[in-house]
VEXVO-337298 format. One record per atom (N, C-alpha, C, O, CB): x, y, z. Coordinates in steps of 0.001 Angstrom, whole numbers, padded with zeros to 6 digits, always signed. Glycine has a CB too. Layout:
REM residues N
XYZ...
***
This chain:
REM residues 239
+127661+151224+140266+126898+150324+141123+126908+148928+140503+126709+148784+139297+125436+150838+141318+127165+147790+141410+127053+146698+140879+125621+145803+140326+124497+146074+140749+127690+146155+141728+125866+144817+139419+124720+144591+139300+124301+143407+140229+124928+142556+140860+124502+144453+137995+122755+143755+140022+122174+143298+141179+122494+141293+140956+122835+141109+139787+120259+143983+141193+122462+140280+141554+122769+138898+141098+121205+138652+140748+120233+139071+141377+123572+137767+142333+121229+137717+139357+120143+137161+139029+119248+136360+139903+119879+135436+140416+120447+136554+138153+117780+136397+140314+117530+135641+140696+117042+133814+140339+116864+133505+139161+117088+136360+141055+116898+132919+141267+117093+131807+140625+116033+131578+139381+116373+130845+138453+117057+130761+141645+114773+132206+139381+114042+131888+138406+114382+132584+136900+114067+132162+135788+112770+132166+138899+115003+133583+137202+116176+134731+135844+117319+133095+135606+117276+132281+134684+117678+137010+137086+117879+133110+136359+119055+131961+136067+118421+131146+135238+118915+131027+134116+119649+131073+137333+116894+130204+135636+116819+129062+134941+116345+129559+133729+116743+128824+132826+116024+128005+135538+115567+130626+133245+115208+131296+131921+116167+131694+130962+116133+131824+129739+114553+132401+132146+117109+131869+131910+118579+132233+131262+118873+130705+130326+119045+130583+129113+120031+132575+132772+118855+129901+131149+119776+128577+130798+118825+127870+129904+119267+127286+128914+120267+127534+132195+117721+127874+130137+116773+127674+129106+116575+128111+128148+116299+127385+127193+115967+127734+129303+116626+129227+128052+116897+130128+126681+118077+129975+125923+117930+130257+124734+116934+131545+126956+119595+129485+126382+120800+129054+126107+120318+127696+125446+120466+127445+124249+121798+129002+127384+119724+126850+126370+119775+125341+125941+119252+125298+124178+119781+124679+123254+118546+124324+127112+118040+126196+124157+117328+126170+123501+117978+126519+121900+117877+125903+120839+116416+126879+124130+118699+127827+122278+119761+128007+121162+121078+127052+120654+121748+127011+119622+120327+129167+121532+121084+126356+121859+122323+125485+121390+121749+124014+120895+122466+123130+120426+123487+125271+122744+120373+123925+121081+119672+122996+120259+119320+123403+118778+119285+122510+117931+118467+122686+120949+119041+124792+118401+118896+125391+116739+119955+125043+116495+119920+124286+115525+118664+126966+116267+121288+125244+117003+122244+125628+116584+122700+123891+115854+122803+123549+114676+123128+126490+117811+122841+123300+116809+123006+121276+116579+122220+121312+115171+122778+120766+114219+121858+119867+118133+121099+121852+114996+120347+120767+114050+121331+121193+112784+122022+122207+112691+118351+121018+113761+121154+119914+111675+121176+119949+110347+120164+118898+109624+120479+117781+109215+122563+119744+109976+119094+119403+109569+118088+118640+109013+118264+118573+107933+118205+117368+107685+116963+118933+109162+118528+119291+106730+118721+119525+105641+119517+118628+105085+119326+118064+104008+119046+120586+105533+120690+118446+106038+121655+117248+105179+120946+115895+105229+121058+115325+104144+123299+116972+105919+120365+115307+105984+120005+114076+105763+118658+113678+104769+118510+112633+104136+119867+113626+107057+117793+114767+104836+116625+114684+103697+117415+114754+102497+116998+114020+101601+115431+115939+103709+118654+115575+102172+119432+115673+100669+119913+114473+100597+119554+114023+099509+120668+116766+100425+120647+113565+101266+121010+112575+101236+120052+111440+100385+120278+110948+099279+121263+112429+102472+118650+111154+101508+118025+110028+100916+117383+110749+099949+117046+109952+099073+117136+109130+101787+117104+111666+099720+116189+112105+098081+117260+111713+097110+117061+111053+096090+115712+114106+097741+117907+111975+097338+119571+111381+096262+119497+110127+096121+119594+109767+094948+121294+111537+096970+119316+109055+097122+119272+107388+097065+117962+107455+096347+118083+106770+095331+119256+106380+098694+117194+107788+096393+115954+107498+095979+115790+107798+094568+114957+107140+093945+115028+108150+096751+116515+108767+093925+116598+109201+093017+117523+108300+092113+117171+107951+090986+116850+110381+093268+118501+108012+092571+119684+106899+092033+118985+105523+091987+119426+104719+091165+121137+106761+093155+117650+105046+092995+116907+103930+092779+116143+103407+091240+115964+102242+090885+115964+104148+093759+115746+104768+090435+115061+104769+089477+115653+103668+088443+115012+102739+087953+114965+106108+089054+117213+104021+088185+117901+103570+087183+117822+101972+087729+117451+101098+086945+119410+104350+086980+118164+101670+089012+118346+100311+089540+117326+099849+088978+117439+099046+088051+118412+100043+091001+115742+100404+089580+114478+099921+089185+114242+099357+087470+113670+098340+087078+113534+101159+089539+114888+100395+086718+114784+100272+085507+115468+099198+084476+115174+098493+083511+115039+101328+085262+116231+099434+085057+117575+098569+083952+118194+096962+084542+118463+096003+083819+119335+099807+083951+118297+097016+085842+118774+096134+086538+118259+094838+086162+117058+095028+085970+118604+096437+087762+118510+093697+085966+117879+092589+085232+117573+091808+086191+118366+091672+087122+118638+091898+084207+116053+090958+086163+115826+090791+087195+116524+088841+087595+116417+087875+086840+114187+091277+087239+117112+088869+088845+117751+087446+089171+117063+086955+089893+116994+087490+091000+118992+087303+089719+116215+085707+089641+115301+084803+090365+116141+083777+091565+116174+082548+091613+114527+083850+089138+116671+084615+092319+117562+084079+093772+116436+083532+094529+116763+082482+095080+118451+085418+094824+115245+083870+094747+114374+083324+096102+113285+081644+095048+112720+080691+095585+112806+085317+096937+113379+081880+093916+112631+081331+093126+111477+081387+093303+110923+080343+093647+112862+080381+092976+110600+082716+093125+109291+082740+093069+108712+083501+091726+107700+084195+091629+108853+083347+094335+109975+083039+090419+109131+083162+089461+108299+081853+088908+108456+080724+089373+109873+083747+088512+107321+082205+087764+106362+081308+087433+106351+081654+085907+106330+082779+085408+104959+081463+088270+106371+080336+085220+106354+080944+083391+105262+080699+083240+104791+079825+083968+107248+080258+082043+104403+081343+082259+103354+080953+081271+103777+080748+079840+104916+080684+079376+102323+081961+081261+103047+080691+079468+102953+080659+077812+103649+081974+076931+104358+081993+075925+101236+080651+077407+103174+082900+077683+103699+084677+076543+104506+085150+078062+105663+085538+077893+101673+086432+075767+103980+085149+079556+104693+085741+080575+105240+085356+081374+104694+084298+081684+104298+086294+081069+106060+085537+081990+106656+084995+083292+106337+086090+084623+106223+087305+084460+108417+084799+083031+106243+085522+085710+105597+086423+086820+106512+085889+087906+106757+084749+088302+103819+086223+087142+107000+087290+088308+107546+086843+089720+107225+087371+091220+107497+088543+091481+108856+087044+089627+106817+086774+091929+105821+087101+093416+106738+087781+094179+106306+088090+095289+105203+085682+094417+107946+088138+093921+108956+088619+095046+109546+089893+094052+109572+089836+092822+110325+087231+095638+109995+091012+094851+110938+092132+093857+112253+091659+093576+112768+090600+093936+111221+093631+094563+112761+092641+092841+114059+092406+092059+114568+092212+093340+114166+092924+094260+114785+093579+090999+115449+091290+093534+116687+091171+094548+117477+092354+094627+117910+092906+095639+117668+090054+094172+117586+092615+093651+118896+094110+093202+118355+094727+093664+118924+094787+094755+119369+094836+091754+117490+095402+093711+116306+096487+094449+116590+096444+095737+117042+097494+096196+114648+096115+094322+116425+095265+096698+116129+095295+097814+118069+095192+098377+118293+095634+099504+114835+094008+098159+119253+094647+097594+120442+094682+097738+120620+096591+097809+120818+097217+098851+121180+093704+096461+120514+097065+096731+120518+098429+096631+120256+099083+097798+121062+099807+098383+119696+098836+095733+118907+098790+098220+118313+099881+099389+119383+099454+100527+120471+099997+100720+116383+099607+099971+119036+098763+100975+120058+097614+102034+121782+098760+102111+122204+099365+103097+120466+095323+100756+122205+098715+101158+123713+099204+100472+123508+100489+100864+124126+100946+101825+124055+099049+098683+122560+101265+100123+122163+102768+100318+122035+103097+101479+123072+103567+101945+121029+103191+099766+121356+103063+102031+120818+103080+103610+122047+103112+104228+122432+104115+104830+119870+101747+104196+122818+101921+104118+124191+101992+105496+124894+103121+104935+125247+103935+105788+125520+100410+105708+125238+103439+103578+126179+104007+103369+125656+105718+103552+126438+106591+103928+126728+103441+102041+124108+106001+103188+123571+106969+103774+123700+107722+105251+123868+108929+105425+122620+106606+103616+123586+106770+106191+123995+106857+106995+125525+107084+107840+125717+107876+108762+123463+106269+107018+126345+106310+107337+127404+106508+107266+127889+107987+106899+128772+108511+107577+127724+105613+106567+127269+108694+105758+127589+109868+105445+127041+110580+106391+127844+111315+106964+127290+110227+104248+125527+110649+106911+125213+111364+107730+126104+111515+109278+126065+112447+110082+123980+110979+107758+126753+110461+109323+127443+110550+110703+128413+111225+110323+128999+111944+111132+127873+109303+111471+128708+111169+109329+130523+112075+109230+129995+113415+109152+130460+114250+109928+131802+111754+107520+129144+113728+108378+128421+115153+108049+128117+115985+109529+127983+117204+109642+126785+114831+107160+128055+115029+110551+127175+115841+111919+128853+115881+112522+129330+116825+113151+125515+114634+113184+129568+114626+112155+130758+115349+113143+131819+115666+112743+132767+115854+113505+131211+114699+114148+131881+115782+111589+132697+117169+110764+132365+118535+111095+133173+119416+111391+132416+117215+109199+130723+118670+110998+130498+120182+111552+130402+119987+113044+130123+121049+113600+129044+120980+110950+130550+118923+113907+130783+119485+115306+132267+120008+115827+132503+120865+116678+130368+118381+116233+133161+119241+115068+134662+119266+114922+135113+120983+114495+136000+121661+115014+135132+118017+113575+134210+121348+113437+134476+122787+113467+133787+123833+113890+133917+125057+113848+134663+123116+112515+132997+123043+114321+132210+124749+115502+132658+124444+116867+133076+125417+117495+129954+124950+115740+132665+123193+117525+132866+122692+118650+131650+122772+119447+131571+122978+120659+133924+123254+119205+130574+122556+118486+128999+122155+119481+128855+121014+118248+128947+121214+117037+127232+123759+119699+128644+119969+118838+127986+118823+118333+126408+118187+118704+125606+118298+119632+128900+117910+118654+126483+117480+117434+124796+116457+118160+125256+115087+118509+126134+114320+118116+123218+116079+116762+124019+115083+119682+124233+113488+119554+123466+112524+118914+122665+111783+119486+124247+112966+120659+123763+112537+117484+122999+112243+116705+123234+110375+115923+122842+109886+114863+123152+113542+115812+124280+109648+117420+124585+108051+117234+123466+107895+117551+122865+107908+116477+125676+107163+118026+122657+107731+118438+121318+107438+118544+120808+107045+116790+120867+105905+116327+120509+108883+119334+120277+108380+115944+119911+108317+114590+120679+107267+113927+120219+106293+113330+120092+109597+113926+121601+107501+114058+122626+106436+113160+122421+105304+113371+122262+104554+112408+124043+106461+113339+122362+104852+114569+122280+103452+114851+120738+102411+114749+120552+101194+114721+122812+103479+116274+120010+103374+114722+118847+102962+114586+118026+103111+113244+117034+102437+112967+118296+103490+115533+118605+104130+112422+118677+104084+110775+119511+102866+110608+118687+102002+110309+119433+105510+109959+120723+102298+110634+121498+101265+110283+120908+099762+110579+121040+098766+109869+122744+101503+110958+120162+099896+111937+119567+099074+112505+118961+098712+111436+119451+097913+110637+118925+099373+113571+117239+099544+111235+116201+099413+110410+116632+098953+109145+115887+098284+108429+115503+100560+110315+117687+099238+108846+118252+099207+107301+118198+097290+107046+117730+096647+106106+120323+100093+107193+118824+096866+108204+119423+095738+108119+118122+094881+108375+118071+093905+107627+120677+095586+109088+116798+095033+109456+115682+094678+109554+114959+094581+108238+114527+093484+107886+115162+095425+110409+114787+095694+107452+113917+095723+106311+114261+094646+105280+113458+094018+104590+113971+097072+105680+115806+094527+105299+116553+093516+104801+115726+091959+104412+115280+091287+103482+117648+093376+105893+115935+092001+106006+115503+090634+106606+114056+089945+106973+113660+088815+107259+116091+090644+107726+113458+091325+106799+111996+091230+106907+111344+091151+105474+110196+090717+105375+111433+092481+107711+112104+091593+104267+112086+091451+102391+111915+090031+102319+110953+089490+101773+113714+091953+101363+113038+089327+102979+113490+088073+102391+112432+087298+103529+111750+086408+103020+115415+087717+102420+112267+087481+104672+111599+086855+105631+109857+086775+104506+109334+085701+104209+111707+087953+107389+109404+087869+104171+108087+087808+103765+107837+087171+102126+106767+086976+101549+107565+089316+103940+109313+086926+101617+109291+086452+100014+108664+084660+100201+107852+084131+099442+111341+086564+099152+109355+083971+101482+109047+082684+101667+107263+082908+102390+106315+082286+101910+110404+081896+102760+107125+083765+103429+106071+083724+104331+105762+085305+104075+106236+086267+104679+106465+083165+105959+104532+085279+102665+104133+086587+102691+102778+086968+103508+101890+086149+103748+104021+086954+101319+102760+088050+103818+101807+088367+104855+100334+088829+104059+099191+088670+104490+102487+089630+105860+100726+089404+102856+099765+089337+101575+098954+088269+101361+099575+087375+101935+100448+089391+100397+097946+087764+100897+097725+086981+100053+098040+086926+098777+097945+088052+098289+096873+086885+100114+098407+086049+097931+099130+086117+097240+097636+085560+095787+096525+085116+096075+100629+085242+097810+098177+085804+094365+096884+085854+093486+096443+084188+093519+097283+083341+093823+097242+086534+091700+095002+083813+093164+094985+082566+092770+094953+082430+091522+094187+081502+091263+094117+081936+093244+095359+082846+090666+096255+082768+089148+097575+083947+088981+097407+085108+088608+094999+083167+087701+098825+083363+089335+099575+084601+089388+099435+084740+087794+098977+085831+087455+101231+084536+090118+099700+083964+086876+099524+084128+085615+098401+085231+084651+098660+085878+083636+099314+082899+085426+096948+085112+085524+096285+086195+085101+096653+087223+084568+097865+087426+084636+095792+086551+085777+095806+088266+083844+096184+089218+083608+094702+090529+084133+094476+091734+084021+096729+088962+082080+094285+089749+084499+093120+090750+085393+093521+090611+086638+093905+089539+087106+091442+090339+085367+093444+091966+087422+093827+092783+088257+092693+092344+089837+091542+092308+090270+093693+094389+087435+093600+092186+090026+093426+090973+091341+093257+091566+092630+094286+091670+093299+094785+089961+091570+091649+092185+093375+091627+092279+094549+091815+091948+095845+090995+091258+096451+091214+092367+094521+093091+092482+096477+093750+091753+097414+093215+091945+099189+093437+092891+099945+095272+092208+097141+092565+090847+099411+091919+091272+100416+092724+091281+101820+093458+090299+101925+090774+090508+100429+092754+092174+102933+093799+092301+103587+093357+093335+104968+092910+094468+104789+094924+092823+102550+093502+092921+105915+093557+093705+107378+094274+094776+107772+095459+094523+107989+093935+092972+108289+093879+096071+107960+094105+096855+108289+096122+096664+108869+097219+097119+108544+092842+097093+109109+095617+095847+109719+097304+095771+110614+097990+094613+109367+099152+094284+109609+097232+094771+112903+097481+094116+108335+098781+093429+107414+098718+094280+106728+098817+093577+105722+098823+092026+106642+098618+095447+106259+098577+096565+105842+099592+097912+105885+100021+098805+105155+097651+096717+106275+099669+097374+107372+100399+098317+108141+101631+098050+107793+102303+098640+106947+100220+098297+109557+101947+097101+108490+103204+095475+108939+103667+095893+107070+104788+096398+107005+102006+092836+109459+103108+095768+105983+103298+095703+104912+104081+096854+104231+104917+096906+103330+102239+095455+104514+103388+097868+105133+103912+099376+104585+105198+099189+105206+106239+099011+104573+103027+100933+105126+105116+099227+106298+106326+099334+107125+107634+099145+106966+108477+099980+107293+106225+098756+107896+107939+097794+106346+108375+096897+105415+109339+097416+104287+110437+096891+104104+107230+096342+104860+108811+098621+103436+109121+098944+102722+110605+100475+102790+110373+101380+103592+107844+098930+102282+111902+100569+101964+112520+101118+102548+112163+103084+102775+112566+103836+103663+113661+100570+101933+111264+103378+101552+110723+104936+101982+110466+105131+103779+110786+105999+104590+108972+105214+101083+109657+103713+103864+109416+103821+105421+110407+103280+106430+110015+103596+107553+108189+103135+105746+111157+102821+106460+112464+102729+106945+113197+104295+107027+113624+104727+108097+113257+101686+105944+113255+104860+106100+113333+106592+106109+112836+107022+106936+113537+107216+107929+112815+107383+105145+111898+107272+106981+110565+107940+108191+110971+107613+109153+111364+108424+109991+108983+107462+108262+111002+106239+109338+110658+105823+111135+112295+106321+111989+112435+106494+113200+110307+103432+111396+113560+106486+110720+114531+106874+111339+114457+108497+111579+115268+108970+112374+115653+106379+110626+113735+109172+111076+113507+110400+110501+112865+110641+112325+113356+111434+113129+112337+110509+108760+111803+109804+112562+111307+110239+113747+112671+109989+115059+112461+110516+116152+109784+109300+113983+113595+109433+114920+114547+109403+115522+115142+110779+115507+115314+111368+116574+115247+108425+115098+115400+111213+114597+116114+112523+114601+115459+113261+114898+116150+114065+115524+116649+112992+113635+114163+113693+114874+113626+114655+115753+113693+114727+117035+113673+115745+117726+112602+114726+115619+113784+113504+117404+113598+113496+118811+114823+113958+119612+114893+114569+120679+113213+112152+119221+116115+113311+118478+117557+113979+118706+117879+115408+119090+118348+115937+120099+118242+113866+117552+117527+115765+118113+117254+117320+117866+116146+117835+118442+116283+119054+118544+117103+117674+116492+114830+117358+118978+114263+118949+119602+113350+119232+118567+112431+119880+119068+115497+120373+119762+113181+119073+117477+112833+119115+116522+111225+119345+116388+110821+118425+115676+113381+118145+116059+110401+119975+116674+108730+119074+116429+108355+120226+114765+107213+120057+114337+106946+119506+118508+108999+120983+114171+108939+120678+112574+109358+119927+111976+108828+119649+110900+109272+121321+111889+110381+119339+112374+110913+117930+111542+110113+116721+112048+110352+115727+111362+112648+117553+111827+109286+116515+112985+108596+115771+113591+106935+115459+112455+106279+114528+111987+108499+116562+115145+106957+117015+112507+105326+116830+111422+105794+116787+110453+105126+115952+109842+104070+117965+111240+106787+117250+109625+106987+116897+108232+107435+115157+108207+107763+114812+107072+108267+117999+107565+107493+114153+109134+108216+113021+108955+106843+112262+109262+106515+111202+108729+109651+112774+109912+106200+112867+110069+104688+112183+110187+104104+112393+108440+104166+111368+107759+103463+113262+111616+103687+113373+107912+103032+113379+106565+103881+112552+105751+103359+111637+105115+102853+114807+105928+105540+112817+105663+105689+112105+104679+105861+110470+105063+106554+109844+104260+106778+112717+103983+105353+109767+106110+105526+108670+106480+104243+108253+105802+104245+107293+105032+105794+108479+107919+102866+109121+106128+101539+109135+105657+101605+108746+103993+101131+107857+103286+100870+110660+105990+102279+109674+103836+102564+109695+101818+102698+108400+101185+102118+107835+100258+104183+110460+101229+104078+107972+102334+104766+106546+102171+103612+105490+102109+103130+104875+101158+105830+106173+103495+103332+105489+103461+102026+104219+103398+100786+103995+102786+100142+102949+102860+101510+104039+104442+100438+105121+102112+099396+104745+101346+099934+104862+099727+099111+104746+098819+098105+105693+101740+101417+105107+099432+101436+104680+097882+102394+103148+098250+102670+102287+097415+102405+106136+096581+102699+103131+099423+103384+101437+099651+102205+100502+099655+102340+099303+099894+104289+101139+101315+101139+101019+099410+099908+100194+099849+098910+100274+098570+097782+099785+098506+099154+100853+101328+099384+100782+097877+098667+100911+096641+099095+099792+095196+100296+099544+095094+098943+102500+096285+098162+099163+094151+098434+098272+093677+098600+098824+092227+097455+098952+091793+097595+097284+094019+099300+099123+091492+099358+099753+090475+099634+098919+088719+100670+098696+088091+100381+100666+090976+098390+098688+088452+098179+097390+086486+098655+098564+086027+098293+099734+086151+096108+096619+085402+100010+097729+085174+100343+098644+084063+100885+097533+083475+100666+096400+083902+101272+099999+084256+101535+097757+082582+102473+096754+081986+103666+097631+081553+104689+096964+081399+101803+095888+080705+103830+099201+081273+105156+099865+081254+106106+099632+082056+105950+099653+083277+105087+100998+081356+107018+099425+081580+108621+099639+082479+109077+100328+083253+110121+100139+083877+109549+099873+081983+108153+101476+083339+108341+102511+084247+106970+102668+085275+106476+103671+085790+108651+103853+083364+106497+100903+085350+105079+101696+086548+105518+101888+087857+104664+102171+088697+103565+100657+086882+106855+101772+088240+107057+102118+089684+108107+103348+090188+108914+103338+091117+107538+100825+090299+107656+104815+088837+107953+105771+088765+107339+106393+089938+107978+107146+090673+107773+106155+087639+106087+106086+090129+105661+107397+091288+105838+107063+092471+105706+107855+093404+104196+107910+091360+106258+105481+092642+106814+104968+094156+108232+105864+094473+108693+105948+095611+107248+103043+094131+108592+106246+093779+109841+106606+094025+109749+108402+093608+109691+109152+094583+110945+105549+093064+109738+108967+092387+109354+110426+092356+108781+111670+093555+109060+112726+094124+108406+110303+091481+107677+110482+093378+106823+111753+094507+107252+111217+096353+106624+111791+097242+104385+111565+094201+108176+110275+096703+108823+110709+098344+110273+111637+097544+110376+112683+098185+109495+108766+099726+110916+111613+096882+112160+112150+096626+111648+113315+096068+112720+113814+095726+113146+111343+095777+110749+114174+095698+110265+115215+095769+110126+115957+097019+110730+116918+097496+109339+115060+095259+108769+114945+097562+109198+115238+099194+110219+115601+099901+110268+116570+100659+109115+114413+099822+111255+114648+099613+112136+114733+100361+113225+115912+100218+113862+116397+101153+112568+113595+100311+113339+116399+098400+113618+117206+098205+113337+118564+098682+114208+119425+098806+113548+116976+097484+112093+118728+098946+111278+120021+099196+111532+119977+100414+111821+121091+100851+109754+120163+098849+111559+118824+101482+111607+119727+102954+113194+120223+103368+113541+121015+104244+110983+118622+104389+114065+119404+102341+115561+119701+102405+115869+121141+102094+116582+121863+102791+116352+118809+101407+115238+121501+100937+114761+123087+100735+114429+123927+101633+114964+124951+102056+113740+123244+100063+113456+123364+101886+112956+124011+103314+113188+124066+104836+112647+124883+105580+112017+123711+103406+114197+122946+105278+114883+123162+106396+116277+123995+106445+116855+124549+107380+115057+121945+106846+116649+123838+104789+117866+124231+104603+117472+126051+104525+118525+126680+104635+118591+123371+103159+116858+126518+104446+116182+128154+104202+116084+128091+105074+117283+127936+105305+115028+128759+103475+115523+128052+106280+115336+128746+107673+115933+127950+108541+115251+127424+109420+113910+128990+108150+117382+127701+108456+118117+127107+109120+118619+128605+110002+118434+129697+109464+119148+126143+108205+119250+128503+111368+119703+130160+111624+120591+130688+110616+121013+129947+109728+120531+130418+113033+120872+131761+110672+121590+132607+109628+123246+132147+110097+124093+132050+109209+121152+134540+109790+123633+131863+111641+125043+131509+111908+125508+130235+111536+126703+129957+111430+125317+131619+113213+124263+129194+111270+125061+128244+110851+124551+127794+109094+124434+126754+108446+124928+127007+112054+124390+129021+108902+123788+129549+107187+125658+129129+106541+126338+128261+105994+123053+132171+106990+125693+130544+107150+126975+131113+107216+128726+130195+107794+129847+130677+107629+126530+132296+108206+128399+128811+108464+129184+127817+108847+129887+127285+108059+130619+126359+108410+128675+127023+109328
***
């Protein structure tokens, strides 16, 4: 006996249930969190060693210190560099594996708007070194620790600014690519993470006080790469 033909509401459950698998199947979340925990991680040494070049001229000498109101140039060249070329990898990474399964993402959207941001943060570094949105100290020379008074939304604008969050906001791109709403809440917290240690003012005088700006998102970032990469499906475990 033949079988009976599906009816139309079987058909669309059908195709819905298909769509749905061929959306698990697209994602690779995993590669792009491994990616920037890697830049971020390679930032440390930049942070550390890189000597700093007074290109915008907003250092100031004293007597024993010199103070400069703007970050290392190299820093902000680095991220800038990282970012495109991050990206860049991520695009070959999504269509290398579409090339050999023959289901792809459309994951130019991400790309282009990670590359975008990349080049904004850029320009928005150097835009805020002349016209900072901060107030800036009335003794940069001081050495007491200077309460910076500041509005909620220059706060924001401030975090934003910074390239961890340039990560994120592309991060929410790819969810949306993908279908995604676990990669959606993990990009919301770690955007959260971002803005309140981008927003935090940290007196030290060690060489290493801008260890935990960088450690604890590339931890992050490490751990959800872990973790998307483990309960990825088992067929494209196995890819």
């Amino acid at each position: 006996m033949e079988d009976e033909p599906e009816s139309p509401r079987e058909l669309l459950a059908s195709v819905r249930a298909l769509t749905r698998r061929v959306r698990v199947a697209q994602r690779g979340t995993w590669f792009p969190l491994l990616v920037f925990a890697t830049i971020t991680l390679v930032a440390i040494p930049v942070y550390r060693y890189v000597p700093y070049v007074d290109v915008f001229g907003t250092c100031r000498s004293g007597p024993q210190d010199k103070v400069c109101m703007a970050p290392n140039p190299a820093e902000l060249g680095y991220w800038t560099v990282a970012l495109l070329l991050a990206y860049a990898a991520i695009a070959a990474f999504y269509i290398g594996r579409s090339r050999r399964r023959g289901l792809g993402t459309p994951v130019r959207p991400y790309v282009v708007v990670g590359a975008v941001l990349a080049v904004l943060m850029a320009a928005a570094s150097i835009w805020f070194t002349f016209h900072p949105i901060l107030p800036p100290p009335a003794d940069p020379l001081s050495t007491d620790p200077a309460r910076i008074e500041a509005g909620p939304l220059v706060w924001l604008v401030n975090g934003l600014a910074s390239p961890l969050a340039v990560i994120g906001l592309a991060l929410l791109v790819l969810a949306w690519v993908e279908r995604h709403w676990a990669l959606l809440a993990y990009t919301v917290v770690y955007l959260a993470i971002g803005m309140v240690q981008g927003n935090q003012a940290i007196h030290s005088s060690s060489p290493w006080f801008f260890l935990p700006y960088l450690l604890v998102p590339a931890v992050v970032l490490l751990l959800g790469a872990a973790a998307f990469a483990a309960f990825r499906p088992r067929a494209e475990a196995r890819a």
